[in-house]
N, C-alpha and C positions, 0 to 999 in steps of 0.2 A: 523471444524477449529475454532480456537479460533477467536474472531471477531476485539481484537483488536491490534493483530498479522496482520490483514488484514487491518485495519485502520492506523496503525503506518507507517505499509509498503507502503502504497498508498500515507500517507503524505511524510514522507521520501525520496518518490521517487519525488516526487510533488517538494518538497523542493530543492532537487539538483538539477533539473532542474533550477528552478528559479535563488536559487543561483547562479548557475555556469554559467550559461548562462549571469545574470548580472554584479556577480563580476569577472567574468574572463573577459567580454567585457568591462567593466569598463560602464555600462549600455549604451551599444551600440557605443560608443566612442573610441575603441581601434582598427586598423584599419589593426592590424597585423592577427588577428583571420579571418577576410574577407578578406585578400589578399593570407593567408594561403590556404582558400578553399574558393574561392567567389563562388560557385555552392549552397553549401550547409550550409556552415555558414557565408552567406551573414548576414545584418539584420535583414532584411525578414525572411530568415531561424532561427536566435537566436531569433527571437518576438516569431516563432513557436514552438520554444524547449520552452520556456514561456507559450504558450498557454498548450503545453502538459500540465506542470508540475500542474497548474492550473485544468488540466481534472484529473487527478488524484488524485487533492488535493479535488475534487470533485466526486469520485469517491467512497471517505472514506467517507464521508457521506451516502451512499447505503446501506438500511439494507434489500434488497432484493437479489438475485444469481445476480451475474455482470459477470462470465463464459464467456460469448460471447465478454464483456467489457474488458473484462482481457486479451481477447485473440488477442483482437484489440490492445493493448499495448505490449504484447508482440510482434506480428508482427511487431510495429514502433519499438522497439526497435532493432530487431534484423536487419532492415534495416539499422538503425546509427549504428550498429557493424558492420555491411559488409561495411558501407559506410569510418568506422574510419580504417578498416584494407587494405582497398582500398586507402585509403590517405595514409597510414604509407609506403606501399608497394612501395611504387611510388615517397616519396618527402620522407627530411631529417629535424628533428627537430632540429638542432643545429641552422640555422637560424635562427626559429619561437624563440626559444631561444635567439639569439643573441640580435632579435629585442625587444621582451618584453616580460620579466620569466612568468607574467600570461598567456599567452598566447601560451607557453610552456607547461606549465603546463596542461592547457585548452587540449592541442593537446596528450601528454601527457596519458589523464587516461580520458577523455568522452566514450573510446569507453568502458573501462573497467566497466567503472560504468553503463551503458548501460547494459553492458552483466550480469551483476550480478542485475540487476532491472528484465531484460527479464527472466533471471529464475526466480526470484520472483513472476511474472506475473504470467509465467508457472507452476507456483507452484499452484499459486490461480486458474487458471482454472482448475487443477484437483483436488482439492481441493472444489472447488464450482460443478464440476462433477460430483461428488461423492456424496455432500451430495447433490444433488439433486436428484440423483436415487434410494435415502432412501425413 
């Protein structure tokens, strides 16, 4: 696998975290995003989607096999996709809209962008699989 196909990807994912997590909460200040789902995007929880974004953007730095790393990320991801299709299922974005469009927005496409990072991930563990049993 090309390396910085794997670097680009781990910033980029690193990156939306951060961003999204900030400018969509208006960095921690927006109170619609926590009352939308105070369980899981409390601030406590949007500090942690921060902290991901951060392991990843640290992650692109690793010029050794991260396979097991990768697969650790995929796993968190795929739990903010069950957790974003578990909220959609059950409450109505017009609201989260009414009250404030980033925050719409935020509710919106997180779990999408999740799902399309976790294949990413999954892409890199078999990816790093492979050339490891070279």
């Amino acid at each position: 696998m090309h390396s910085s196909i794997k670097k680009n990807g781990l910033v980029a994912a690193g990156l939306m975290n951060i961003g999204g997590a900030l400018i969509c909460s208006r960095f921690f200040s927006n109170p619609t995003i926590n009352q939308a789902d105070p369980v899981v995007m409390s601030n406590f929880g949007l500090l942690m989607i921060v902290i991901w974004g951060l392991a990843y953007i640290g992650a692109s730095r690793i010029r050794a096999n991260i396979m097991w790393l990768v697969a650790a990320f995929a796993i968190e991801k795929l739990v903010y996709v069950l957790a974003w299709l578990n909220w959609l299922s059950h409450n109505d974005l017009s609201p989260v809209y009414a009250s404030d469009f980033l925050a719409g927005v935020f509710y919106s496409i997180y779990g999408l962008n999740d799902f399309v990072f976790m294949l990413f991930f999954i892409w890199l563990f078999v990816s790093e699989k492979t050339s490891d049993t070279r």
